[in-house]
C-alpha positions in Angstrom: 69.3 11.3 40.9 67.3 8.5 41.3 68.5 5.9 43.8 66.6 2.4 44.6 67.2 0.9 48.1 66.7 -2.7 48.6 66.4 -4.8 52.0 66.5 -8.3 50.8 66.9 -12.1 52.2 66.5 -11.1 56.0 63.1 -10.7 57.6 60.9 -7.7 56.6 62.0 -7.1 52.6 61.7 -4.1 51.3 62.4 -1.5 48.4 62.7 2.5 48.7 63.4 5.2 46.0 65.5 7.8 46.6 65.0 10.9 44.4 66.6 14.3 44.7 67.1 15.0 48.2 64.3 12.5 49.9 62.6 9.2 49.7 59.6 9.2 47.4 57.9 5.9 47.4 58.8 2.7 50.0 57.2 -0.7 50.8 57.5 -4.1 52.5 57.3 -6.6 50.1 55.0 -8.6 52.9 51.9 -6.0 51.7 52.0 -6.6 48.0 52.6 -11.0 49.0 50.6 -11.1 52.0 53.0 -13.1 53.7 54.2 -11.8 57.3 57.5 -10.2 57.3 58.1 -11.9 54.1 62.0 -12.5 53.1 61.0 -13.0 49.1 63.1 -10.7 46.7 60.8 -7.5 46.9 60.0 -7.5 43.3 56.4 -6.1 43.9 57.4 -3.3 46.2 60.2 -2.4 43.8 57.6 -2.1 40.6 56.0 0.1 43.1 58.7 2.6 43.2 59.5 2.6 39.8 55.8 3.3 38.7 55.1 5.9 41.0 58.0 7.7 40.1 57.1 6.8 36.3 60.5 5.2 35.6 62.1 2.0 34.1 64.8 0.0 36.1 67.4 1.5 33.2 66.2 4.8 34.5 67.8 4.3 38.2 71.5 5.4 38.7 72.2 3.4 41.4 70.8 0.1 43.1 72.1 -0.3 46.9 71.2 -3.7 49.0 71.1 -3.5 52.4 73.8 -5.9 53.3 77.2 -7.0 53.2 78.3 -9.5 50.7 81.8 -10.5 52.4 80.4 -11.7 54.9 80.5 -15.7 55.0 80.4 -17.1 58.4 78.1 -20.0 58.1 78.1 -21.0 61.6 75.9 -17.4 62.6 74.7 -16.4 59.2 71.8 -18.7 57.2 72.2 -16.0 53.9 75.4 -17.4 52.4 76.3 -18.1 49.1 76.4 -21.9 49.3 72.8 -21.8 50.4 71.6 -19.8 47.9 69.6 -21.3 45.1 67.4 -18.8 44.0 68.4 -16.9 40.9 67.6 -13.1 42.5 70.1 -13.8 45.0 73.8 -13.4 42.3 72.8 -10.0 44.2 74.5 -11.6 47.2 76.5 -14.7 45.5 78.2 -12.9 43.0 79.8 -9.9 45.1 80.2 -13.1 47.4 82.5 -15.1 45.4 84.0 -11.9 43.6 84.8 -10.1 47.4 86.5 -13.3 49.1 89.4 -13.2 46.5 90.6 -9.9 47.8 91.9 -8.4 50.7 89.2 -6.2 51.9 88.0 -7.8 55.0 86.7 -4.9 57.0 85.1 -2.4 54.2 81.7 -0.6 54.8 80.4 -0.9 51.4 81.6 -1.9 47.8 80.0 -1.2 44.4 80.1 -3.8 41.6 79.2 -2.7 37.7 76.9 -5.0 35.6 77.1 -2.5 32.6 77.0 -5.7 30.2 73.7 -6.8 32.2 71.9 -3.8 31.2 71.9 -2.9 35.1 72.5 0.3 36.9 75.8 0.0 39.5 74.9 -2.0 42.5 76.2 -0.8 46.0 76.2 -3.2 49.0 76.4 -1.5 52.0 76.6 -3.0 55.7 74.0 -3.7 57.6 73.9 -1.4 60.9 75.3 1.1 58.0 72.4 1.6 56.7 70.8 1.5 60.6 73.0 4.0 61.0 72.0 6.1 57.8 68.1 5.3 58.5 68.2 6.8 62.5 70.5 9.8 61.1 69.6 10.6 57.4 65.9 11.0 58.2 66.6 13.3 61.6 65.5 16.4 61.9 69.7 16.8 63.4 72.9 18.6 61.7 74.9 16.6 64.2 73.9 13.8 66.7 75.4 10.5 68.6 74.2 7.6 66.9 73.4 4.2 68.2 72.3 1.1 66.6 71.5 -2.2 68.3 69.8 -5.6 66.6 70.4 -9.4 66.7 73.1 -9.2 64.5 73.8 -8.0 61.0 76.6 -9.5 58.9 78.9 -10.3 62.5 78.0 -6.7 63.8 75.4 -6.8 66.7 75.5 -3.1 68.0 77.4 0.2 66.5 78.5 3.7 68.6 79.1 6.7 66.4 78.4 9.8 65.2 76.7 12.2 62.4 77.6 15.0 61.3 76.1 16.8 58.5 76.7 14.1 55.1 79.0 11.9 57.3 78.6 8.9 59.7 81.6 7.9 61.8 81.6 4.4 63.9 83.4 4.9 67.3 82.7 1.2 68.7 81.2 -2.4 67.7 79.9 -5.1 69.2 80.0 -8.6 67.2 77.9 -11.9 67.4 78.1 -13.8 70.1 77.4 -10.8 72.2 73.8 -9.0 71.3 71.5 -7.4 73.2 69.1 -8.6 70.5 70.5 -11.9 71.0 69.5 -11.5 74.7 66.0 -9.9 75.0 65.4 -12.9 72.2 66.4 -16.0 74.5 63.7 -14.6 76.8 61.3 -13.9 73.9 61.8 -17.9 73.2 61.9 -19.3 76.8 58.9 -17.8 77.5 57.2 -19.8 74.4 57.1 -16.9 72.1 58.0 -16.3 68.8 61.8 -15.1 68.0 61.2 -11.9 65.2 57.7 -11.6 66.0 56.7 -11.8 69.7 58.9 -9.6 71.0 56.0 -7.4 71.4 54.2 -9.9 73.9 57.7 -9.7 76.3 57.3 -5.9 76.8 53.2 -6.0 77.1 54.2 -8.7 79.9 57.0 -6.6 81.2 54.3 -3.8 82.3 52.6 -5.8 85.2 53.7 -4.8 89.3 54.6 -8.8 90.3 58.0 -8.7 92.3 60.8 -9.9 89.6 63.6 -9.6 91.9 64.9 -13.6 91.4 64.6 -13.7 88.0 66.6 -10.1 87.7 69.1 -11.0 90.2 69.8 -14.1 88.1 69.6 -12.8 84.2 72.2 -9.7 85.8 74.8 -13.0 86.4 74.1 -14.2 83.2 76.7 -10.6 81.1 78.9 -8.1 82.2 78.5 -4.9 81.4 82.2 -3.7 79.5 84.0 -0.4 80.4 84.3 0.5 76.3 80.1 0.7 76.8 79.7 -2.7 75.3 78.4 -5.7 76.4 79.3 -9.7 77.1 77.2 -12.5 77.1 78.3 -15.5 78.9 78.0 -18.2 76.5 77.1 -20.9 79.2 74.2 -19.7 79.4 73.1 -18.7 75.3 73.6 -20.3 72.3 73.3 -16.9 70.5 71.8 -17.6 67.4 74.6 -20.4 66.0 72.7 -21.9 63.6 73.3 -25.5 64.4 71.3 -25.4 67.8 67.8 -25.8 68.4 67.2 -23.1 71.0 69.1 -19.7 71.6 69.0 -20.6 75.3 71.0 -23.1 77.0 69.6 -25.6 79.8 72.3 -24.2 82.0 70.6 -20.7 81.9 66.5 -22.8 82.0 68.0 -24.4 85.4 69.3 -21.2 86.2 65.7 -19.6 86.2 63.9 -22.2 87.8 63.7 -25.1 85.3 60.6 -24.2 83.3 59.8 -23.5 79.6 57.2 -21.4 78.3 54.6 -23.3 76.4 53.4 -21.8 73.2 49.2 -20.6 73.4 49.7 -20.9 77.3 47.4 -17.8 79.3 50.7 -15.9 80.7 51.0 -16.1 85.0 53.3 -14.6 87.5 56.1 -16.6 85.9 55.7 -14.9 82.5 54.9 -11.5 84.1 58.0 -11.9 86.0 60.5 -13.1 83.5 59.7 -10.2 81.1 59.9 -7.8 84.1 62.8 -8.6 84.6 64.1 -8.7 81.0 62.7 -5.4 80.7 64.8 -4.5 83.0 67.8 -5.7 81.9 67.4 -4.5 78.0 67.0 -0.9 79.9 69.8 -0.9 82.0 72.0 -2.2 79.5 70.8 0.6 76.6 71.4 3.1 79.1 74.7 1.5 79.3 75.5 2.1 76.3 74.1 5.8 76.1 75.9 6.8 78.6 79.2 5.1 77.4 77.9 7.6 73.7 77.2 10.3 75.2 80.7 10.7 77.2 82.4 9.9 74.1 80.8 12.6 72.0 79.6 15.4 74.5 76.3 15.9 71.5 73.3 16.7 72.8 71.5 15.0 70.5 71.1 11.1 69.6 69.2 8.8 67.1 68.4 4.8 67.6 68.5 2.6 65.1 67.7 -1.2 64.2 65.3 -3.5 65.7 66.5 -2.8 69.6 64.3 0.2 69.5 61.5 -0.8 68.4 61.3 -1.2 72.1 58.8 1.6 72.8 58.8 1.2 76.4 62.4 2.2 76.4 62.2 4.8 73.9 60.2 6.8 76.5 62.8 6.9 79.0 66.0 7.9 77.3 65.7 11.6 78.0 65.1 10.9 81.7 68.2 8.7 82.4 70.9 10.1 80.1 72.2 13.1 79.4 71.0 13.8 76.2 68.5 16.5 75.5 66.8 15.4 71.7 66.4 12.0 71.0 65.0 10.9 67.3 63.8 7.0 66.7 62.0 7.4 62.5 59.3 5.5 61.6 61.2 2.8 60.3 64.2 1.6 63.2 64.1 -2.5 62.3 65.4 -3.7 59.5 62.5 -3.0 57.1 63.9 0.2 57.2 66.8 -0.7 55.6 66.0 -0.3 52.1 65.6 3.4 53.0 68.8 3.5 55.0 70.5 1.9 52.1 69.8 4.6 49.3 70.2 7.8 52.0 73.8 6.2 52.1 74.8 6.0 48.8 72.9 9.4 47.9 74.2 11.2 51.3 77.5 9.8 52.1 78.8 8.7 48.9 77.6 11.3 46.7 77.8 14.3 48.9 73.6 15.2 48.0 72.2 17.6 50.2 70.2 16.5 52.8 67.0 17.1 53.9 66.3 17.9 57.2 62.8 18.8 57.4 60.0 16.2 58.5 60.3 13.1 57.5 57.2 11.4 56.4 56.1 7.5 56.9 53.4 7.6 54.6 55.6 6.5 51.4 53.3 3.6 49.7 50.5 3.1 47.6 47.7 5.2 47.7 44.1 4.3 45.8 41.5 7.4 44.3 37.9 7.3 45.0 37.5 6.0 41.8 39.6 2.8 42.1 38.1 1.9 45.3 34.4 2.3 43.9 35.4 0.3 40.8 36.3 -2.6 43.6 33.3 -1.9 45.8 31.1 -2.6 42.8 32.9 -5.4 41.3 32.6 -7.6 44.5 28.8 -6.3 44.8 29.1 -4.4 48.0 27.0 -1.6 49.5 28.1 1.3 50.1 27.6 4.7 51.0 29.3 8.2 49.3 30.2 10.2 52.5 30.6 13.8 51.9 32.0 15.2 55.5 34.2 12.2 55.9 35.8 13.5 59.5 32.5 14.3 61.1 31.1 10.8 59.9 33.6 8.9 61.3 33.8 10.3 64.9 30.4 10.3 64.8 30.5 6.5 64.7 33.3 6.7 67.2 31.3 8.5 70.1 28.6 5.8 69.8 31.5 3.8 71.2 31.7 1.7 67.4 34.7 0.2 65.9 35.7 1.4 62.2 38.6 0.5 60.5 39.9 3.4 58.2 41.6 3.0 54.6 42.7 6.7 53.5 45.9 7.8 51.9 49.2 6.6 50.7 50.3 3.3 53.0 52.7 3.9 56.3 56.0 2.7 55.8 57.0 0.4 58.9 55.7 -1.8 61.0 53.2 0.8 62.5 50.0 2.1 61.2 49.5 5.8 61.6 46.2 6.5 60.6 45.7 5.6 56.9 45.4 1.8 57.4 44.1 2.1 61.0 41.3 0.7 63.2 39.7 3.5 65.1 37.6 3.4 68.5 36.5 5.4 71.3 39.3 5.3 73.9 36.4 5.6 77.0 34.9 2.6 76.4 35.7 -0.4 78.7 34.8 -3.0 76.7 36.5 -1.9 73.3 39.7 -2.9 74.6 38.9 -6.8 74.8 36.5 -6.3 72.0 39.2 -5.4 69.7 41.3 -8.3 70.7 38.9 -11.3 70.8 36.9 -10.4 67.6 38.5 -8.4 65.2 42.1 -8.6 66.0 42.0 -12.0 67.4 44.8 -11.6 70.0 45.8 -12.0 73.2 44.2 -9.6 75.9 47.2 -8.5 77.6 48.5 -6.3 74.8 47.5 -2.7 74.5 46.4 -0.5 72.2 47.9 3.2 71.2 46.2 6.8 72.0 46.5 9.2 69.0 46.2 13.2 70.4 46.4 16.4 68.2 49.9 17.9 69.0 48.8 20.9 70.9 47.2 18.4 73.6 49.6 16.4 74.3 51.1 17.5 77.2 47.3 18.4 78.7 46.9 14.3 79.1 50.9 13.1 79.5 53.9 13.4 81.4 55.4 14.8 78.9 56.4 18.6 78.0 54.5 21.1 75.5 56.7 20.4 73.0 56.5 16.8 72.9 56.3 14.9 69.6 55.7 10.9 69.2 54.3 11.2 65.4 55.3 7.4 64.6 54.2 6.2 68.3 57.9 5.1 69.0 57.5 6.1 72.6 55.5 4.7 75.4 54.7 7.3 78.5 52.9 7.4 81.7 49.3 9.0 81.1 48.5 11.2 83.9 46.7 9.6 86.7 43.5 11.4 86.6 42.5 10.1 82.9 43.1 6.8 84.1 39.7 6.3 84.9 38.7 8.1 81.9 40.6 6.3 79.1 40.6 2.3 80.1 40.9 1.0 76.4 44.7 2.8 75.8 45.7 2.7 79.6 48.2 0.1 80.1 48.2 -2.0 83.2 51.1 0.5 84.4 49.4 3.7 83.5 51.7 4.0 81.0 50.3 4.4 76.5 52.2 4.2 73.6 51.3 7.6 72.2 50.9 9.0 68.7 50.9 12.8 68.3 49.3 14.1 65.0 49.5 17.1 63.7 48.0 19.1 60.6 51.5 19.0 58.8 51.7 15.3 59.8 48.5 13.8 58.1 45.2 16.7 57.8 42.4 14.4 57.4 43.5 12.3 60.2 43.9 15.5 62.4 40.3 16.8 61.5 38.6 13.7 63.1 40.4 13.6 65.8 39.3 17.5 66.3 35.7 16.5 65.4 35.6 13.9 68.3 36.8 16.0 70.4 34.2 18.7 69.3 31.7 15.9 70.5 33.0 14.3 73.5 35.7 16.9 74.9 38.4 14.2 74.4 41.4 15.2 71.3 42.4 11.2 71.7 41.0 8.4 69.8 42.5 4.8 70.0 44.3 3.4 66.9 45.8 -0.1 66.2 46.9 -1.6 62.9 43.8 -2.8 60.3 44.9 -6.3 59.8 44.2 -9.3 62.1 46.6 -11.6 63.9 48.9 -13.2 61.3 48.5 -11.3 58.6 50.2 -7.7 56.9 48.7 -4.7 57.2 46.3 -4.1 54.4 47.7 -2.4 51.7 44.9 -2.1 49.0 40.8 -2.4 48.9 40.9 -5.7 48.2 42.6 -6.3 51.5 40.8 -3.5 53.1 37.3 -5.3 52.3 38.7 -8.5 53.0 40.1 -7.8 56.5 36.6 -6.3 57.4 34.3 -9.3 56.0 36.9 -11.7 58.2 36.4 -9.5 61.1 34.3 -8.2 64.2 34.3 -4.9 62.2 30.9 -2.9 61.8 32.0 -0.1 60.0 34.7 0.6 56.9 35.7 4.2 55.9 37.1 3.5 52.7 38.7 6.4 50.7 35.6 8.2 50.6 32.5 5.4 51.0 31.3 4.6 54.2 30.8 0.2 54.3 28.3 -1.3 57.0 27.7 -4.8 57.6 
């Protein structure tokens, strides 16, 4: 059975194909257009699917979107059908117009046939469904808690349920006004930064010692925390995302705080530390909140996070520690890019009863280039280059000498993360790379940290963290023990703490064998990784971008598929 998942018209589009028991090939359609968590129709990561599986559309049984098409409350919600003027979007208008003459108001999914259209049946499923089916489906669990948490989907802003094998079960929701994403956004904003983008800055920030007791005291008056787990927003204070306004934040809740307003490009101070301390903070305790509330409601030991909440990597690290569950599982894909793939496990797992697979679930799901192809590009746009036989001794080779090289291996990571195969690669000893890396070749601010990668067996030799430890899609942040401090400056963050990757040689072998091979030359199993693109841009998805990215760069050094690229 082939099953094609589509995440369309929100940020971060995206197609997956389901086929026979797992996802085969997935993309963001922001790769293939080059546009940053693009919201176009993902017609070029859907051709991707079918061609690597060798099909025709006509060849798919079912097409799912990631979203619910009764929904129609203008006043939270900018995807409506009045709005919509492009023709790919009858995906939306016509289940639209079709679902608001019936009476089913609170359905999780329906299915419309366009048999005449020469289309396969087209499922719409909700939107912290296929959260839900994302977190779960692709866990390694028979049964678990689940937990989802965004801004909002269609009116839902938070889920509380349960897996169990082929079935998902809600327990609780939270709806728009209230949102933790809602909240952890206003702050995002009033600090000058980017709403859906900078939310990355706020928990860099969040990681510097500077006494954030007003500013907590003050955001803690601003909700209550409800007995059913949930949570309440007073609306004095946020707008929470009604589309009319021009801030999410109210100047009751600016006066509140102080009276200032982050200025975009400003160099962060106390303030700025402080407000995102305190945030920090606040998202945590209010998480837990809801764990807790979970957890007592299902007795499970295990539990899975899903939407763009937990993308929060700081708090990802601390959910064993503070509730009472014993396994926690985030995939590689918990915001709503992931969707697509949370879309066709639905349909395939709990609508069709297929058997799931429970086995490791891999990120690395897009396009991958041979040797061939890349040499074909290499010579068209008259570059040098150098054939490298023993690729993973080369390249930590160049890392010892404390050199920056950006690495292009492999089939593309699925998410928002790279893990490796579109990666830039340094020597995590070095003092300088850190800033390096940020001023000239990523061309961001210096706060923000960068990630260690260990082999698996190591892990808990350099981490608070226990021998079997895994973090293969560096979803966790964790404190690095104090005596490598010293040792490892360029992944340290300010608080000790490193948002870790684990690798494996089941997870990705050619990775793995560099990582030994520096460690065969310095003593160290950890190398630093951070995404090959620069600030602004998409990951790089094929040579072209690969040798782009580079030329635009800082970069020295280019391991592409098997060619070694100097400047």
């Amino acid at each position: 059975m082939y099953i094609l998942g589509l995440n369309h018209g929100e940020i971060n589009s995206s197609a997956a194909l389901y086929h026979n028991g797992k996802i085969i090939a997935a993309a963001p359609e922001e790769r293939f257009n080059r546009i940053k968590r693009s919201k176009s129709f993902p017609k070029q990561s859907v051709q991707f699917c079918l061609d690597f599986a060798g099909i025709k559309l006509k060849d798919v049984d079912y097409i799912v979107q990631a979203w619910y098409p009764g929904a129609g409350w203008i006043k939270y919600n900018p995807m409506l059908s009045g709005n919509r003027i492009k023709r790919e979007d009858y995906f939306y208008t016509v289940p639209d117009n079709l679902f608001n003459l019936t009476d089913r108001t609170d359905q999780d999914w329906i299915m419309m046939s366009l048999d005449n259209d020469g289309l396969p049946p087209i499922y719409y499923i909700k939107h912290h469904r296929t959260h839900a089916a994302n977190a779960f489906y692709l866990s390694p669990f028979e049964e678990a808690a689940i937990l989802t948490c965004d801004f909002r989907g269609e009116f839902e802003t938070t889920t509380m349920g349960f897996g169990k094998g082929n079935e998902i079960k809600t327990l609780e929701k939270m709806f728009i006004p209230h949102s933790l994403g809602v909240l952890y956004s206003s702050f995002t904003e009033l600090l000058g930064y980017q709403v859906d983008g900078d939310e990355w800055k706020v928990m860099a920030l969040s990681a510097f010692d500077v006494d954030c007791s007003f500013h907590l005291e003050k955001i803690k008056s601003t909700f209550k925390l409800l007995d059913n787990g949930l949570l309440e927003l007073d609306l004095n204070y946020y707008k929470a995302a009604i589309l009319d306004q021009p801030n999410l934040y109210t100047e009751k809740l600016v006066k509140l705080l102080g009276g200032r307003v982050g200025i975009a490009g400003e160099e962060p101070d106390h303030w700025h530390y402080s407000i995102a301390r305190a945030m920090q903070k606040v998202f945590e305790e209010i998480a837990i909140h809801m764990l807790l509330n979970l957890y007592e409601r299902t007795k499970l030991k295990n539990v899975v996070l899903g939407g763009g909440s937990f993308m929060n990597s700081v708090f990802n690290g601390k959910v064993i520690e503070n509730t009472p569950f014993e396994n926690v599982y985030i995939s590689h894909s918990p915001s709503d890019v992931g969707n697509s793939i949370g879309a066709a496990l639905y349909v395939a797992h709990n609508l069709k009863n297929e058997d799931r697979n429970t086995t490791f679930s891999s990120s690395y799901l897009g396009p991958s280039f041979s040797d061939e192809e890349i040499q074909k590009t290499l010579e068209r746009r008259k570059i040098e280059y150098e054939k490298i036989e023993d690729i993973p001794k080369t390249v930590a080779d160049i890392l010892s000498r404390g050199e920056i090289i950006a690495r292009f291996n492999g089939r593309m990571e699925f998410g928002e993360r790279a893990l490796g195969n579109r990666s830039i690669l340094a020597d995590p000893r070095a003092e300088n790379i850190k800033d390096k890396i940020n001023s000239i070749i990523k061309y961001r601010e210096g706060y923000r940290p960068f990630a260690p990668v260990i082999t698996q067996e190591k892990v808990s030799n350099y981490f608070d963290v226990s021998e079997v430890f895994t973090c293969n899609y560096m979803e966790k942040v964790v404190q690095i023990k104090k005596e490598f401090h010293k040792e490892l400056p360029a992944v340290t963050h300010v608080d000790g703490s490193g948002r870790v990757q684990t690798v494996s040689e089941k997870h990705n072998l050619s990775f793995y064998q560099i990582i030994k091979e520096f460690e065969l030359l310095t003593g160290l199993p950890i190398v630093l990784n951070t995404s090959f693109n620069i600030a602004g841009e998409p990951v790089v998805l094929s040579p072209d971008d690969a040798l782009s990215t580079f030329y635009n760069s800082g970069l020295e050094y280019l391991m592409i598929g098997g060619f070694l690229v100097k400047k």
